[in-house]
C-alpha positions in Angstrom: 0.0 0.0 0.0 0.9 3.5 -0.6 0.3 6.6 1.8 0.4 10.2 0.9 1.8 12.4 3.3 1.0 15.9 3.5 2.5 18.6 5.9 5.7 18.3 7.8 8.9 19.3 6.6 10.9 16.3 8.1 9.1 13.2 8.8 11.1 11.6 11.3 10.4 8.2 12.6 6.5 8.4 11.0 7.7 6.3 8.0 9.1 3.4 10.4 5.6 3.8 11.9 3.8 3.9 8.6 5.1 0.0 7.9 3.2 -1.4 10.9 0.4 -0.3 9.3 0.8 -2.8 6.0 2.9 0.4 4.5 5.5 -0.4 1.8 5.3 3.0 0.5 4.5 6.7 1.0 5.0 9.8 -1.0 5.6 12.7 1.0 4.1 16.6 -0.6 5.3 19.5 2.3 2.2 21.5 1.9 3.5 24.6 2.2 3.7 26.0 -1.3 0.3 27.6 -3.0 1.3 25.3 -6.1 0.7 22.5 -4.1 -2.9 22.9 -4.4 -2.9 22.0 -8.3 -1.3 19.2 -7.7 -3.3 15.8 -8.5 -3.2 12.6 -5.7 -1.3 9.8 -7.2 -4.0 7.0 -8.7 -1.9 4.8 -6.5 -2.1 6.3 -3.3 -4.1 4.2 -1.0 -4.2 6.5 2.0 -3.9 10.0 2.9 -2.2 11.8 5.5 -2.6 15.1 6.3 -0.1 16.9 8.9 -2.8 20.1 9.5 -0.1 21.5 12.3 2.6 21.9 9.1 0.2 22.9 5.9 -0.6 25.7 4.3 -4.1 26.3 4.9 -6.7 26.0 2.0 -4.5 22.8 1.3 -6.4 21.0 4.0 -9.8 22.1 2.5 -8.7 21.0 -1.3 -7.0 17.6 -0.1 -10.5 16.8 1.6 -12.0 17.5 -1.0 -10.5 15.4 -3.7 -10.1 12.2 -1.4 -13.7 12.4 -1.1 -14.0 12.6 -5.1 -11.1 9.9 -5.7 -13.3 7.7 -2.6 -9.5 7.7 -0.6 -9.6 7.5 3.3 -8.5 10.8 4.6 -7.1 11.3 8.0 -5.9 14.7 10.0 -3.2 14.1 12.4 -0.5 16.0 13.8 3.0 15.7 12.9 4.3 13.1 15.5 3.9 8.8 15.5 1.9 9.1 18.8 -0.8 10.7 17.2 -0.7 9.7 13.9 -0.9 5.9 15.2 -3.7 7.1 17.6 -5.9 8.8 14.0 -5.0 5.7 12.4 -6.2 3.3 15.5 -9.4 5.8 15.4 -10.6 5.4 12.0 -11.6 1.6 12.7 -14.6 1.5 10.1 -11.9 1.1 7.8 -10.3 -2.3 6.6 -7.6 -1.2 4.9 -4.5 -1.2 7.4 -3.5 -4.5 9.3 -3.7 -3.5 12.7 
């Protein structure tokens, strides 16, 4: 599987994090460029990330958006593995990681 990660200039350990979630791959877009809201999600991006603490703002607003229209599980987190693993443990409706 493939995540996109939005936000966050470094990503530390989130990657290492990522893979116990069935992650072999992510793609990682800072956010913090205007251009960045042209840009079109990968067709192969299973999941997105978004870092809202490390965005620029309409970003958040346009990402939502097109996961919605691409049918892409979306979740908001802020940029550190606590919470990201906690978003990921709370979106439970959803059987695409191996938790």
């Amino acid at each position: 599987m493939t995540a996109l990660l939005v936000g966050a200039d470094r990503l530390g350990n989130i990657p290492n994090a990522l893979t116990d979630y069935g992650f072999e791959d992510y793609i990682h877009w800072d956010g913090r460029k205007k251009k960045m809201r042209s840009l079109a999600i990968p067709t192969e991006v299973n999941m997105i990330i978004v870092f809202h603490d490390f965005i620029e703002h309409n970003i958040t607003k346009i990402i939502k958006q097109k996961a919605k229209q691409m049918n892409i599980p979306c979740v908001f987190s802020r940029r550190s593995c606590s919470d990201m693993v906690y978003q990921l443990e709370k979106c439970g409706d959803c059987t695409l990681c191996k938790k």
